[in-house]
N, C-alpha and C positions, 0 to 999 in steps of 0.2 A: 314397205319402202324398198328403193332398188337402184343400184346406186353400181355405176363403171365405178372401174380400179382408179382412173381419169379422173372420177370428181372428188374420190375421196383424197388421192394426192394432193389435190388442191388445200386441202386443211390443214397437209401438215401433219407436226404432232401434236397440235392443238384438238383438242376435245370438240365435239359438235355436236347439237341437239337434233334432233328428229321426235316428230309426231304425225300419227297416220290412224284411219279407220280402217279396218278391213270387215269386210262381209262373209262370211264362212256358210253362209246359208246352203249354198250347192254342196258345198265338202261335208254339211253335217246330215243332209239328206239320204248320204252311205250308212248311216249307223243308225240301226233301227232304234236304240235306246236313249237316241238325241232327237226329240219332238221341237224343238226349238233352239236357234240362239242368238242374241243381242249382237249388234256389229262388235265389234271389237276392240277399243279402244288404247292404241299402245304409242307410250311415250319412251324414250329414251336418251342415252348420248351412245355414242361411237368415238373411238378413238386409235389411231395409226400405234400400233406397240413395237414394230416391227416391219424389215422390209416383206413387202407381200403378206403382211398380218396384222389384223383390225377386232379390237375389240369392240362389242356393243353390249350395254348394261340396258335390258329391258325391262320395262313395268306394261303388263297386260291386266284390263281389265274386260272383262266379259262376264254375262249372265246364260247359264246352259238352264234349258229346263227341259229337264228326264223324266220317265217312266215311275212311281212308285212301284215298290217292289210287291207292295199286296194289295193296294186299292186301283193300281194300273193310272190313278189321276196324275196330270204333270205337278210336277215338284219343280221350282224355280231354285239354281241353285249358283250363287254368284260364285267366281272366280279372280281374285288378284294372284296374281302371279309376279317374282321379278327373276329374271333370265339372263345369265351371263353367257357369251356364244362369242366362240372366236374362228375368225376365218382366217383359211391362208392354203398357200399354194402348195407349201409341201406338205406332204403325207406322214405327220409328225406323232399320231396315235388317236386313240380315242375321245380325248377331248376337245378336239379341234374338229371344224368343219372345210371342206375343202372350197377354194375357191373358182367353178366352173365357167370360163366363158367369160375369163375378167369383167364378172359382177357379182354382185351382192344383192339378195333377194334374200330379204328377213320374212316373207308369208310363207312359205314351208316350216320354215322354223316356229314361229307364234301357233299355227295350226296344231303343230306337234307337240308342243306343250300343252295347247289345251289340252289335249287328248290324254298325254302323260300324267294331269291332274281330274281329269272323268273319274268319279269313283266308279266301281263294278257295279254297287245296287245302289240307290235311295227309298227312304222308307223315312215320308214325311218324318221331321226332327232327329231324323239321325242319317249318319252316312255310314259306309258299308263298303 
């Protein structure tokens, strides 16, 4: 999702729903230890906390399938995730993300969690 400074004022400080597919197929084709991955399936709300600062509560669902680590066969391995990320304009520390170009673009984000939750190895029935 992706979303001007514009639409989201329009909400308010009422809460909003968002849901989206994303494809990450090209992005996961960089990493030789991701053989596959399911579109991506992420739902959430968003919500104004602040001037120029917007929270969104994410839930991602995807399926990565990796390399075993000793039979080299892919191993299908699901992913639920849920993602709290806040945007905003000042440069407020580390848990904040900045907001470039008044908008909001949640696919860099959703991408990088996947990644943050990729275990290092798989070895059918266990993670590593």
């Amino acid at each position: 999702m992706k979303w001007s400074l514009q639409q989201l004022y329009k909400y308010g400080k009422e809460a909003f729903p968002f849901e989206a597919v994303y494809d990450f197929a090209e992005e996961a084709k960089r990493y030789d230890d991701i053989l596959g991955i399911t579109p991506a399936v992420v739902k959430g709300t968003g919500i104004q906390i602040g001037e120029d600062r917007f929270k969104f509560d994410i839930h991602i669902s995807v399926e990565l399938y990796l390399q075993d680590a000793v039979t080299l066969d892919p191993v299908e391995f699901p992913l639920e995730l849920d993602v709290v990320e806040v945007f905003t304009r000042d440069d407020e520390g580390d848990d904040v993300r900045l907001i470039e170009k008044n908008t909001i673009d949640l696919r860099a984000v959703i991408w990088e969690s996947i990644l943050l939750e990729k275990p290092m190895r798989v070895v059918k029935g266990e993670t590593l």
